[in-house]
N, C-alpha and C positions, 0 to 999 in steps of 0.2 A: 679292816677287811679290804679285799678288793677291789670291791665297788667304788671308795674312796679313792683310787688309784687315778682315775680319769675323770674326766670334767663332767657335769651330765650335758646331754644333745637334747634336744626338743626342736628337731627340725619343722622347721615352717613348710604349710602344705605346699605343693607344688603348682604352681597358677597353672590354671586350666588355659588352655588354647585349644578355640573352638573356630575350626578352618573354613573358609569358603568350600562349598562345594565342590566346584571342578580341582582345588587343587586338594582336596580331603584324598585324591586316587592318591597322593604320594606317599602320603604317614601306610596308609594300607602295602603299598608297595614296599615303603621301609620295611616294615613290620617282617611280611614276608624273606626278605633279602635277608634279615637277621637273624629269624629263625632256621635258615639253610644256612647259616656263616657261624653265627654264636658270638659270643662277647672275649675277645680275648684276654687268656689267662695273664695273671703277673709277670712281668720281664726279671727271669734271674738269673743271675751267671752261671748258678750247679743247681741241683736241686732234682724235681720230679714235673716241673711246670711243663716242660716236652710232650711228658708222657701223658700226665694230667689231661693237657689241651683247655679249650676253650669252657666256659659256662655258657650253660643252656638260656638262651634268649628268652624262654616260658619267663624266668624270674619278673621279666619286666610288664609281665599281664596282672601284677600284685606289686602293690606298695611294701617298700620297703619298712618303713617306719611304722607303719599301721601293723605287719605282723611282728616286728620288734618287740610294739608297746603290747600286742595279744599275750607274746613271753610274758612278758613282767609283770601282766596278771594273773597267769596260769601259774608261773614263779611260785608270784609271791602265795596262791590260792593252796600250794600245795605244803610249802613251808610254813602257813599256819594249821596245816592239816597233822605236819608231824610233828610240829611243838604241842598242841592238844594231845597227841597221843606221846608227851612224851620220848618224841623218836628224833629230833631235829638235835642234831652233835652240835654241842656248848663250841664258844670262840675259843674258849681253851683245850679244847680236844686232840689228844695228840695226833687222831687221822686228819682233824680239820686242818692244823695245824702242819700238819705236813703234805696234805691235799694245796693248800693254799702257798707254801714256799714253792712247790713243781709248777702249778698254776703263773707265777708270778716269774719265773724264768722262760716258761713258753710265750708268757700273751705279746710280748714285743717285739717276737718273731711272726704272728700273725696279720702287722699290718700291711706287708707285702700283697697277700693275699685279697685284702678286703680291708679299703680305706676308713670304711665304715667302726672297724674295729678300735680303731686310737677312740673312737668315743663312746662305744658304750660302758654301759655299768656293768662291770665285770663281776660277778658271782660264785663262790665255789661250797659250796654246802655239803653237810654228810649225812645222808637218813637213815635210820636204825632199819634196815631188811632185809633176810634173808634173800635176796634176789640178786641173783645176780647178773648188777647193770648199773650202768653209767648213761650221763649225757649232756649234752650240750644243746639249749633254747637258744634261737635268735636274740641275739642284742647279748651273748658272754654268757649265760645265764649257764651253770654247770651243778652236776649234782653226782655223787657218788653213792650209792648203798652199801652201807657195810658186808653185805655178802660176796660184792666181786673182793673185797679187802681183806677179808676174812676165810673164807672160802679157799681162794685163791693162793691167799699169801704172796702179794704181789711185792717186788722189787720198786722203788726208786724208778728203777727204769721203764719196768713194766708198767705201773699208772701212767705215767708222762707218755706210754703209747696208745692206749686207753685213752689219757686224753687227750694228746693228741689228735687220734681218732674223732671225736666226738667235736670239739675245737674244729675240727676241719668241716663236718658239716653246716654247723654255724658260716663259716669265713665264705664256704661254695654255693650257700645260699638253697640247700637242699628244699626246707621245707620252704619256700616261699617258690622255689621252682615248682614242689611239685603240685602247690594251689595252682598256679597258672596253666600247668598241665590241667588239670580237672576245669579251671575254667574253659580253656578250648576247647574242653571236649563236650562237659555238660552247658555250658553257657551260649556258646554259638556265638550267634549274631548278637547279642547284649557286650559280649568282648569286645568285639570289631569296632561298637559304638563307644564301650568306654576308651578301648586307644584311639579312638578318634574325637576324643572330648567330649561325647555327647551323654554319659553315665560316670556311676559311684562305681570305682574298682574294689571301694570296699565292700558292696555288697558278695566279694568273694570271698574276702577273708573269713566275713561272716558265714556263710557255705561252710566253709572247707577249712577254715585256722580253728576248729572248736576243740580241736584235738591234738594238738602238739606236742604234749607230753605222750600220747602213743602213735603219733604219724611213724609211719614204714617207710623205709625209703629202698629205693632198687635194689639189684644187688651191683650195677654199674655205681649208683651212689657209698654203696658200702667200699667198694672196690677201692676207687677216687680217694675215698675218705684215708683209707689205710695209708696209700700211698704221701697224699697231703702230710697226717698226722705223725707221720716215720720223718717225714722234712723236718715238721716243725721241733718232733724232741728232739733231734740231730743237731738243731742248732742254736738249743737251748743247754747243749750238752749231756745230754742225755743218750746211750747208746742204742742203737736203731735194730742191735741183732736184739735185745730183747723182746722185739714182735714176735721171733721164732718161737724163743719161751713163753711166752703172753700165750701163743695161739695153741698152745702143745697144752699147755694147763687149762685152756677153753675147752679143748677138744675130752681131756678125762675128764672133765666135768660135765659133759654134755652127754652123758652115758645116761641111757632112761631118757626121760622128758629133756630135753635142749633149754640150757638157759634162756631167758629175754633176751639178753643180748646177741642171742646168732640167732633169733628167730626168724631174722630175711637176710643174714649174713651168708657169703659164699661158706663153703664149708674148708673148716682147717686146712687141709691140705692144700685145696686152691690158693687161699689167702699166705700161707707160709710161703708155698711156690714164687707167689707174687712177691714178698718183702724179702726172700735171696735172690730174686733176679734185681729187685731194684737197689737194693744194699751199695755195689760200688757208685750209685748216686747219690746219697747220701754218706756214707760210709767219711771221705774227704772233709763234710761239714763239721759232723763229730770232732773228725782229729783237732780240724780247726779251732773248736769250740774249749776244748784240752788244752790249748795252747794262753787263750786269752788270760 
């Protein structure tokens, strides 16, 4: 499996530092100055990192490792849901099995992105549902429903934009930003104390991580995401115009009730628009990637 692919991490808490007074104005002023700036994205020679831009500074109002190990419960809470019911695709499944070869050419193109990634435990599992949708948990953790595969009848390339896609929310830290958003906004002044040493930031995750497997993410996060996801199949060799087809097969399918998966996605057309404007950015990788 996957998972085996990488070491396991069990990073160590982070020491608390708890500041004198008068110089505690400074962390608060950090604070400030980075959420106007942001965290700069990856340095790469070709790619979408330009257009992407920075990550949002909210991620750092939440522990990184604390909502990882939330995934790996939620994970693992759900894959014993669907081997009870029968629905969890066997290690010899030829979706799994071919879910986890595409898996295993993109994931070493994602450490650019998020250091963090050489070390988690990487996951690629297939649920038996009619639904169609995919995803990607904090810490690798990936899942497929046979309905986007079925349904769909997806291409080689088309999955690896799919996941892509999903891989990219993971690496940009989506859901862990968007706890931190909801903590500045419900938490207040308890925030300000925990980045200033003086509180548990996991009492947010508690809040706000109980739902992971159905957290919504913007459509600026959807956006990002496609863009990221179209890098990483590109250079994992995988062809990046299949977004066009991926999102053209979304779009007849979304006729009547809208799949899950575009339920806070921009709509086909936007999202196509966007993967032929960005295509001669990645397009070059690809070729590259043909060559090796």
């Amino acid at each position: 499996m996957i998972e085996r692919a990488l070491p396991h991490f069990n990073p160590s808490p982070a020491r608390r530092h708890r500041p004198a007074l008068l110089p505690a104005l400074w962390p608060a002023l950090s604070l400030a100055l980075a959420l106007a700036w942001g965290v700069a994205a990856p340095a790469q020679a070709q790619g979408v990192s330009e257009t992407v831009g920075k990550n949002s500074a909210f991620t750092g109002l939440v522990s990184a490792s604390q909502v990882e190990q939330a995934a790996v419960q939620q994970y693992g809470q759900m894959l014993r849901e669907a081997q009870a019911k029968n629905a969890l695709g066997s290690d010899n499944h030829p979706q799994v099995l071919r879910l986890r070869n595409i898996a295993r050419r993109i994931i070493p193109f994602s450490y650019a992105w998020n250091p963090r990634a050489r070390e988690w435990r990487w996951e690629v599992n297939l649920i038996g549902s009619k639904q169609i949708n995919a995803f990607c948990m904090p810490g690798g953790k990936i899942a497929f429903y046979t309905g986007i595969l079925d349904q769909l009848k997806l291409s080689d390339d088309e999955v690896a934009m799919v996941m892509g896609h999903e891989i990219a929310h993971a690496l940009r830290e989506h859901a862990r930003e968007r706890m931190g958003k909801s903590a500045a906004t419900n938490i207040g002044v308890n925030v300000l104390s925990q980045v200033l040493g003086f509180g548990q930031v996991g009492q947010t995750l508690t809040q706000y991580g109980a739902q992971l497997l159905t957290l919504e993410f913007s459509r600026e996060d959807e956006s990002e995401a496609d863009l990221v996801g179209m890098e990483l199949a590109a250079r994992a060799g995988f062809d990046p115009r299949a977004g066009v087809t991926l999102w053209e097969k979304m779009g007849a399918a979304s006729k009547g009730a809208p799949p899950q998966f575009l339920s806070t996605h921009p709509s086909g057309k936007t999202r196509i628009a966007d993967i032929e404007r960005n295509l001669p950015k990645v397009m070059p990788l690809y070729e590259a990637s043909q060559k090796r």
